[in-house]
MIDOKOL-463430 format. One record per residue: residue number from 1; residue in three letters; x, y, z of N, C-alpha, C, O in turn. Coordinates in steps of 0.02 Angstrom, whole numbers, padded with zeros to 5 digits. Layout:
BEGIN
> resi  resn  nX  nY  nZ  caX  caY  caZ  cX  cY  cZ  oX  oY  oZ
> NUM  ala  X  Y  Z  X  Y  Z  X  Y  Z  X  Y  Z
...
//
This chain:
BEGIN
> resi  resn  nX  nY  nZ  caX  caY  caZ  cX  cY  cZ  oX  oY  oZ
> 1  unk  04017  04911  04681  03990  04952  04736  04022  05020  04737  03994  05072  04754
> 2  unk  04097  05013  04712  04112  05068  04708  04105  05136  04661  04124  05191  04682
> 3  unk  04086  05129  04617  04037  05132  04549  03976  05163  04574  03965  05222  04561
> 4  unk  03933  05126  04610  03889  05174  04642  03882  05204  04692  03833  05240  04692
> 5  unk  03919  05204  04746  03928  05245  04783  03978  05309  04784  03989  05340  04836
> 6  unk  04002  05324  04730  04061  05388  04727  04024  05400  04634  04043  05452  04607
> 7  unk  03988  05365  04603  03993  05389  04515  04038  05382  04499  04029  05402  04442
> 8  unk  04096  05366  04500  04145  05386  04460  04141  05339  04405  04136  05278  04417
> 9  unk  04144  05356  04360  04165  05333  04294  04202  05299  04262  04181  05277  04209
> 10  unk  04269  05282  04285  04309  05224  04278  04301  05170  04313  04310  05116  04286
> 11  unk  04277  05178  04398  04256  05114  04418  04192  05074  04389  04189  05013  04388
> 12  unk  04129  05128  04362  04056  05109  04328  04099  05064  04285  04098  05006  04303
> 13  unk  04145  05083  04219  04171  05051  04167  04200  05008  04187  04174  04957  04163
> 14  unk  04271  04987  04241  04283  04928  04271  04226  04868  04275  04223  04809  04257
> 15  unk  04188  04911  04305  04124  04860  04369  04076  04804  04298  04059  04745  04300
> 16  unk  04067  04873  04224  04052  04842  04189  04101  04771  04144  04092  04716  04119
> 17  unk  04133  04802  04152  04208  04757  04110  04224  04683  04156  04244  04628  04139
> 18  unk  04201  04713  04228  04221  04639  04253  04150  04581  04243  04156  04522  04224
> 19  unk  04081  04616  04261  04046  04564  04237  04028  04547  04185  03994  04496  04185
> 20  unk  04043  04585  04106  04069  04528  04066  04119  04479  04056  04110  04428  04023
> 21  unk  04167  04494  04082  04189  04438  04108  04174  04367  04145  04195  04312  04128
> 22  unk  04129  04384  04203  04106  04347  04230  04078  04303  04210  04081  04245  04230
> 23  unk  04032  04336  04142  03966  04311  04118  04000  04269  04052  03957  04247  04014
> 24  unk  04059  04256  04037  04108  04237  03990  04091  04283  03903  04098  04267  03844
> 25  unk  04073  04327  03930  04078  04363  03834  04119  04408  03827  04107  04463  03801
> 26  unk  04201  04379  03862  04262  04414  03846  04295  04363  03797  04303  04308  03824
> 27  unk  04314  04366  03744  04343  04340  03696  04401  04304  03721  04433  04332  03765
> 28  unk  04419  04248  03702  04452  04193  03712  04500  04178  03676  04485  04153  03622
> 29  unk  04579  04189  03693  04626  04194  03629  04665  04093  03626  04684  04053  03583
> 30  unk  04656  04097  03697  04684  04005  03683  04643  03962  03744  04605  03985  03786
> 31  unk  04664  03892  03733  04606  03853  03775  04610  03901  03877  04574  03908  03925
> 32  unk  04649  03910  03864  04652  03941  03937  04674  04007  03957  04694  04031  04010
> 33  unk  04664  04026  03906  04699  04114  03915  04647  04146  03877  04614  04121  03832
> 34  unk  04640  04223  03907  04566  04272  03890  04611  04322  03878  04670  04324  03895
> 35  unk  04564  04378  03836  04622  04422  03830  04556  04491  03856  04503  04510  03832
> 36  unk  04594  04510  03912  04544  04562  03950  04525  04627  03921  04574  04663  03910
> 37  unk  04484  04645  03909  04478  04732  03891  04498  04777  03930  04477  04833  03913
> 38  unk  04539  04776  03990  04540  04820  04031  04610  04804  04061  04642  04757  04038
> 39  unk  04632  04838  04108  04719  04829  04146  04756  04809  04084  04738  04812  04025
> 40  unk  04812  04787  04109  04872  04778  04081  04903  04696  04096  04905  04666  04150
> 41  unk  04926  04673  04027  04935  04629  04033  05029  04595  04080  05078  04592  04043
> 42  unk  05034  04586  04115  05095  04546  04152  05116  04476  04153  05081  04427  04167
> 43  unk  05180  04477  04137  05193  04397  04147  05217  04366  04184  05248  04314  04171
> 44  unk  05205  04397  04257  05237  04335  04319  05218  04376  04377  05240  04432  04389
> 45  unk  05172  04340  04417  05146  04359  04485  05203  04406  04534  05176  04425  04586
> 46  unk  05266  04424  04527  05293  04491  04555  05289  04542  04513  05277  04591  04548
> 47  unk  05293  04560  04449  05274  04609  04395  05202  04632  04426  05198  04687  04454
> 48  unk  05146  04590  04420  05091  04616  04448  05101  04614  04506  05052  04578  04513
> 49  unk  05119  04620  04559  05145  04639  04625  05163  04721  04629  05135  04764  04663
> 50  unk  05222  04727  04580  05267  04790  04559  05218  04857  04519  05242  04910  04498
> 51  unk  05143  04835  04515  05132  04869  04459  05055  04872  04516  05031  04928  04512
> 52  unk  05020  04834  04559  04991  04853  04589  04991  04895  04643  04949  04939  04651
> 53  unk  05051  04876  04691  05096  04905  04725  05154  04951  04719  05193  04951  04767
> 54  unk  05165  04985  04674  05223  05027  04660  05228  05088  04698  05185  05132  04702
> 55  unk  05301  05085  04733  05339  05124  04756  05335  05086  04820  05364  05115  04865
> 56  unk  05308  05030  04839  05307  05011  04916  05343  05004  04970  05327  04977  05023
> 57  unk  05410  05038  04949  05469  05040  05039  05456  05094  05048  05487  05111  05098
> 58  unk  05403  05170  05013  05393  05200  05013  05312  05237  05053  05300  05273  05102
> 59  unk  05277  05209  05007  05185  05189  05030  05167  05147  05098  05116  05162  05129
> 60  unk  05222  05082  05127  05175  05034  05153  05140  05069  05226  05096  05036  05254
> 61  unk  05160  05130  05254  05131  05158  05311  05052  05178  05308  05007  05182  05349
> 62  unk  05057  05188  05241  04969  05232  05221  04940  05186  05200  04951  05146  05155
> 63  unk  04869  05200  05266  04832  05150  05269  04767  05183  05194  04727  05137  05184
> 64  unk  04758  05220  05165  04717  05238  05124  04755  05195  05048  04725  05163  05005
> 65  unk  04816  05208  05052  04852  05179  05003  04843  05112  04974  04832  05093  04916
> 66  unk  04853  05073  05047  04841  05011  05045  04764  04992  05016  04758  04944  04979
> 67  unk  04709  05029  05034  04640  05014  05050  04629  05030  04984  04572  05012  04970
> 68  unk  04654  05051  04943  04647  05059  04843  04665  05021  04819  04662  05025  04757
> 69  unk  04695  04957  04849  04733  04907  04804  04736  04857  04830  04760  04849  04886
> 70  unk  04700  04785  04772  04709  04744  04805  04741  04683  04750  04755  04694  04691
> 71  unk  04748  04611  04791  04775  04566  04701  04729  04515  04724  04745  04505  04783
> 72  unk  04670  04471  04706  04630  04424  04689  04677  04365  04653  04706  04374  04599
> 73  unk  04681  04313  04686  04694  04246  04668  04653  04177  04672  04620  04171  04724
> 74  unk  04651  04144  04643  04618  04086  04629  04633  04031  04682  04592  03987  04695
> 75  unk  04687  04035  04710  04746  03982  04745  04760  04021  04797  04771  04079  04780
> 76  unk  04766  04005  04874  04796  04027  04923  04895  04024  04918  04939  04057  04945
> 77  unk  04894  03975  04879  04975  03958  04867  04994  04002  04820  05055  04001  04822
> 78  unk  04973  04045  04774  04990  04114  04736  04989  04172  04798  05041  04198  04817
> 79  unk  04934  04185  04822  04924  04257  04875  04970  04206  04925  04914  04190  04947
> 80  unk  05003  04178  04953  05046  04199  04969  05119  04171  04968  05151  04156  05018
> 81  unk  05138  04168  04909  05203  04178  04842  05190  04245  04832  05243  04272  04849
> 82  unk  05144  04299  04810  05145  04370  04817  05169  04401  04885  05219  04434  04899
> 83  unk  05111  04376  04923  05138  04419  04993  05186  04406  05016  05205  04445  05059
> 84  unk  05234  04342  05000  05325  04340  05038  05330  04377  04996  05342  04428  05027
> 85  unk  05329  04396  04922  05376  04450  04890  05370  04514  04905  05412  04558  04899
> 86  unk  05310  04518  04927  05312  04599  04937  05312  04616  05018  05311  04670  05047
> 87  unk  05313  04573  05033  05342  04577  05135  05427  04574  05129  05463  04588  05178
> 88  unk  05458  04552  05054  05532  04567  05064  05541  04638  05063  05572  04674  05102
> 89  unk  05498  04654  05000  05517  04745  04969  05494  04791  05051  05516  04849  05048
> 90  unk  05463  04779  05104  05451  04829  05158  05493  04846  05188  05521  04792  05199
> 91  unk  05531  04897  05219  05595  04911  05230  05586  04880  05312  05528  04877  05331
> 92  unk  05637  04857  05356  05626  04846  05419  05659  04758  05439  05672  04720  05391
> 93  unk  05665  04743  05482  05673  04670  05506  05602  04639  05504  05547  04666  05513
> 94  unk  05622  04568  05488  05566  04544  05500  05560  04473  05544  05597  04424  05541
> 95  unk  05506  04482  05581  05490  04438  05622  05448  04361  05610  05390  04364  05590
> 96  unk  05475  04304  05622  05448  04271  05605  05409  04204  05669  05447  04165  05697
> 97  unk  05352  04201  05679  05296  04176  05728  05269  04097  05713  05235  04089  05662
> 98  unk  05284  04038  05757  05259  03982  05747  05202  03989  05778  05185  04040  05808
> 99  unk  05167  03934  05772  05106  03925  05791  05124  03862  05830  05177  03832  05828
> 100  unk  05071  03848  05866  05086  03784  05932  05101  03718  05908  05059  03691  05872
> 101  unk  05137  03697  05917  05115  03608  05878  05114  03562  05935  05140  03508  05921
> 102  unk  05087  03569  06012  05083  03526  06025  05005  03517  06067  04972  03568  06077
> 103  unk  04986  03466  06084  04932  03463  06123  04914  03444  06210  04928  03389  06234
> 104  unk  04893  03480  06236  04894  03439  06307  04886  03386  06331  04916  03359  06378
> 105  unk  04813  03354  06276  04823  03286  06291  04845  03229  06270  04860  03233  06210
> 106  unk  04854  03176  06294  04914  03124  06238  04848  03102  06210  04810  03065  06241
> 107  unk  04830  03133  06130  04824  03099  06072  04864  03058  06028  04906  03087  05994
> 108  unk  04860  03010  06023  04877  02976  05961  04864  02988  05897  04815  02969  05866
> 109  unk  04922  03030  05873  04920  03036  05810  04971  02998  05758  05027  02980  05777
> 110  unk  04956  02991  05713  04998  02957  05627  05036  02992  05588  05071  02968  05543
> 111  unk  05030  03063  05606  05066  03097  05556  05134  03115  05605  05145  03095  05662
> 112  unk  05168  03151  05571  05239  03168  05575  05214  03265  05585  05180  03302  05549
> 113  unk  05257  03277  05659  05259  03330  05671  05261  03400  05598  05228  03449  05583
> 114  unk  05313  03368  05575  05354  03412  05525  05292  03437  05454  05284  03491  05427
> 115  unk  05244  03347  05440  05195  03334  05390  05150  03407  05412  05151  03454  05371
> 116  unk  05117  03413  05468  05045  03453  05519  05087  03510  05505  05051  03554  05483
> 117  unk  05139  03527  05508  05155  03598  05501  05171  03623  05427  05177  03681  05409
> 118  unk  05176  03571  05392  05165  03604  05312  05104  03617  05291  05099  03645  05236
> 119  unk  05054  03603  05320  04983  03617  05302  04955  03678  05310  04953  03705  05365
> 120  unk  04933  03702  05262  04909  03767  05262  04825  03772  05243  04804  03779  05186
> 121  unk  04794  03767  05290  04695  03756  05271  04673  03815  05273  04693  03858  05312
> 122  unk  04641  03819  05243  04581  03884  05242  04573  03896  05309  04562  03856  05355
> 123  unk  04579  03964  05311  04537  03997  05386  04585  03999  05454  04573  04025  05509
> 124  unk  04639  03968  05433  04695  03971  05489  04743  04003  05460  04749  04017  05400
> 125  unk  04797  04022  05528  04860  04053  05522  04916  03997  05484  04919  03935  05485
> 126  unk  04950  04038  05458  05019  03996  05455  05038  03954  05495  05014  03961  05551
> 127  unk  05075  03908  05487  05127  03887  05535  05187  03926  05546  05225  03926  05594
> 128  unk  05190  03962  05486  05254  04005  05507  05217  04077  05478  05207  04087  05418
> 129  unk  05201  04120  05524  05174  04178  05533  05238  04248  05518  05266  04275  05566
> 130  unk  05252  04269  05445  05313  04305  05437  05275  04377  05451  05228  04394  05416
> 131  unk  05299  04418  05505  05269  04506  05493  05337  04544  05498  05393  04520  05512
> 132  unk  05315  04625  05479  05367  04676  05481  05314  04731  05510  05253  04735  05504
> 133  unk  05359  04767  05543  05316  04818  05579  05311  04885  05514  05354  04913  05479
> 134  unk  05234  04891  05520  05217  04921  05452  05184  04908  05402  05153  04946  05366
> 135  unk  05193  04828  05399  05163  04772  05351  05103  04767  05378  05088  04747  05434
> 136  unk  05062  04788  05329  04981  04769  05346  04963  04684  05357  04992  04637  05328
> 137  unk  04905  04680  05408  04887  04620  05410  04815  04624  05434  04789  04664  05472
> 138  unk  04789  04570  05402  04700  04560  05405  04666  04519  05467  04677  04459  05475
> 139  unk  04629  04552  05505  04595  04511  05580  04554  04504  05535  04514  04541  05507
> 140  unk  04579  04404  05527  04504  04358  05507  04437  04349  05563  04378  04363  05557
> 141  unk  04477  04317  05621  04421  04332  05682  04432  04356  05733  04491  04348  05747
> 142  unk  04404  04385  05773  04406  04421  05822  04371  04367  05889  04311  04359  05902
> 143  unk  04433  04333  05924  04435  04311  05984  04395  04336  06051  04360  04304  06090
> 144  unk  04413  04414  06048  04391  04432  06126  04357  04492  06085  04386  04533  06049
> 145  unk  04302  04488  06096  04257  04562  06055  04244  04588  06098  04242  04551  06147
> 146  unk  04226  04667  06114  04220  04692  06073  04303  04722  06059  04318  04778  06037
> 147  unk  04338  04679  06075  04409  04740  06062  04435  04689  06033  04435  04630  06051
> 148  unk  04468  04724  05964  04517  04669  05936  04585  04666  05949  04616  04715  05969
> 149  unk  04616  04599  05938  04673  04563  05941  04724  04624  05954  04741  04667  05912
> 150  unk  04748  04617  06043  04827  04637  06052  04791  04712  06075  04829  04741  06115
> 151  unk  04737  04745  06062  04718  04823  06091  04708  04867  06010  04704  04929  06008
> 152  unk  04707  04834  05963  04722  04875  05911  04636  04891  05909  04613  04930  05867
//
């Protein structure tokens, strides 16, 4: 989209490079590894952290900065093994937010308090909600519309 809405020329060539990919007629060097025509190759999910994000105790205030860069994962348990590493590199204290674990009414439940709070499902918060003031963060839904979460 971005390709056609600005022309530019390296994203057209990206945009093309990624859907061959897609379409699998990027060459295949072992049963599970591709070898991309495009970016740079890294060997451990903070390197590509360091190389998407570079200079970030520096950048994390600019919101344009942020909005050029993003990291795509397969696994919610990678994005966020990235995002604790790069919520360490933000300069500042950081705050860390539970979420409720209990209920008003006496349900009977089987599991173990401790079990419900290691669970991490699609579409919900953490159980343990880590921020830094500065540290960008994404409103999945918006509770009270038309104004979102807290006055922002």
């Amino acid at each position: 989209m971005r390709a056609h809405l600005f022309g530019d020329s390296n994203s057209e060539i990206f945009a093309r490079n990624l859907l061959r990919l897609g379409d699998g007629k990027v060459k295949q060097i072992e049963e599970n590894r591709i070898l991309l025509p495009f970016g740079k190759i890294t060997n451990a999910p903070f390197e590509l952290a360091l190389r998407v994000f570079p200079n970030l105790e520096n950048n994390y205030r600019k919101k344009d900065w942020f909005s050029e860069r993003a990291i795509v994962a397969p696994k919610n348990d990678k994005v966020s093994s990235i995002n604790s590493s790069l919520l360490t590199t933000v300069p500042g204290d950081e705050q860390t937010f539970r979420s409720i674990d209990s209920v008003e009414e006496d349900i009977a439940v089987d599991y173990p308090v401790e079990f419900l709070n290691s669970l991490n499902p699609p579409g919900m918060p953490p159980y343990h909600l880590r921020l830094k003031i500065g540290a960008p963060v994404i409103l999945l839904r918006n509770l009270n519309p038309p104004i979102l979460c807290n006055g922002t």
